[in-house]
N, C-alpha and C positions, 0 to 999 in steps of 0.2 A: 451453422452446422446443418446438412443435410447427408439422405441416406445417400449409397453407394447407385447408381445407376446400370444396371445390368440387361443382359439381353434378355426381351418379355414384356418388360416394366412400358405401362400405358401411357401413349401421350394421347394432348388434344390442340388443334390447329383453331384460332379465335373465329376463323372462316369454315371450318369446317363443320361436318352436321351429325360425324359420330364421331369417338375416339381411333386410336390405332397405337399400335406396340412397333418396341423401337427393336430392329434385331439386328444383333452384335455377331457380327461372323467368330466364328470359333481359330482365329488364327496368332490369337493370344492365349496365353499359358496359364493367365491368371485369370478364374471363375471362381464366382459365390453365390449362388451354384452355379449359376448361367456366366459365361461371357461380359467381363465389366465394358462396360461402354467408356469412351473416350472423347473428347471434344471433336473428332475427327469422323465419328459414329455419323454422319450429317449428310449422306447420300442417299437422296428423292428413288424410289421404286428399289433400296439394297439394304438401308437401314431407315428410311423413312418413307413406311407404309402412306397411302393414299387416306385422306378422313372422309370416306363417301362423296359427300356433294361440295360442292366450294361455293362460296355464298360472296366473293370478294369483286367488287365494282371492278380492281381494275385486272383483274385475268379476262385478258382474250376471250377465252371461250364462256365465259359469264355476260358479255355484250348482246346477245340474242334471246338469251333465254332466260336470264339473272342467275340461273344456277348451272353449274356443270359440274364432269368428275374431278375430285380434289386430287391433285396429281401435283405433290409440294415442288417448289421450284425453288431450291436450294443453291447459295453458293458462296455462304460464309459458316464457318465451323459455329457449333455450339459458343453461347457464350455463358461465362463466367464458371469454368472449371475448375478447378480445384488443382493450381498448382504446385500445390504442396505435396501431391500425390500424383505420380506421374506413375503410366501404365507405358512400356515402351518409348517413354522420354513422351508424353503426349499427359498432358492434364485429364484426368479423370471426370466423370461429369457426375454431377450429382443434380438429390430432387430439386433442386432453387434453381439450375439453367435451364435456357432460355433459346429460342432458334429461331430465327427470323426468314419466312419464306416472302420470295420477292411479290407475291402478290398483293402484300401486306399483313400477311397473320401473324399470329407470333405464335409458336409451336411451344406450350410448355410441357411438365412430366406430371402426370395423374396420378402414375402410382411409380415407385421405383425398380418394381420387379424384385423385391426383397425386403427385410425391415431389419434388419438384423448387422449390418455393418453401419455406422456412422461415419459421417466423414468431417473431420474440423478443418475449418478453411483456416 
């Protein structure tokens, strides 16, 4: 069981050297308060903010200098949503998923962006 995932709610990249917040476009009907996130929430610079610096051997732009700007390079949806709960036929994501950026980080949720909705898988 974890909470509900919403627009706000903090993640942190393993490679990365601050956190950053996951934001959920308002094109969905269903908020608590904010915009629920979806497994499909998972788009680099739209819903997934930069984590300052990237500290990850194999990005590119870390070859010169060991560090550069975290700029997530995404291209598989959230995992392990919650399909028992579907927002527009799309599983909902909750605090225990997980997101994998190709540089090797793993992007998990810090905070939910709310406490107050549970969700049973």
């Amino acid at each position: 069981m974890g909470f509900c995932v919403c627009s706000g709610g903090q993640l942190m990249c393993s490679f990365g050297t601050a956190p950053s917040n996951i934001v959920v476009l308002p094109t969905r009907k269903l908020m608590i308060p904010t915009p629920i996130a979806t497994i499909m929430d998972n788009v680099s610079m739209v819903n997934i903010m930069p984590f300052a610096m990237c500290r990850s051997p194999t990005n590119p732009a870390t070859a010169t200098t060991g560090i550069a700007p975290c700029i997530p390079f995404i291209v598989s949806p959230w995992m392990l949503g919650v399909v028992s709960c579907l927002v527009g036929g799309v599983p909902v994501l909750d605090s225990n998923s997980r997101l994998m950026c190709n540089w090797g980080g793993v992007i998990r949720i810090l905070s939910p962006g709310q406490t107050k909705t549970l969700i049973n898988k």
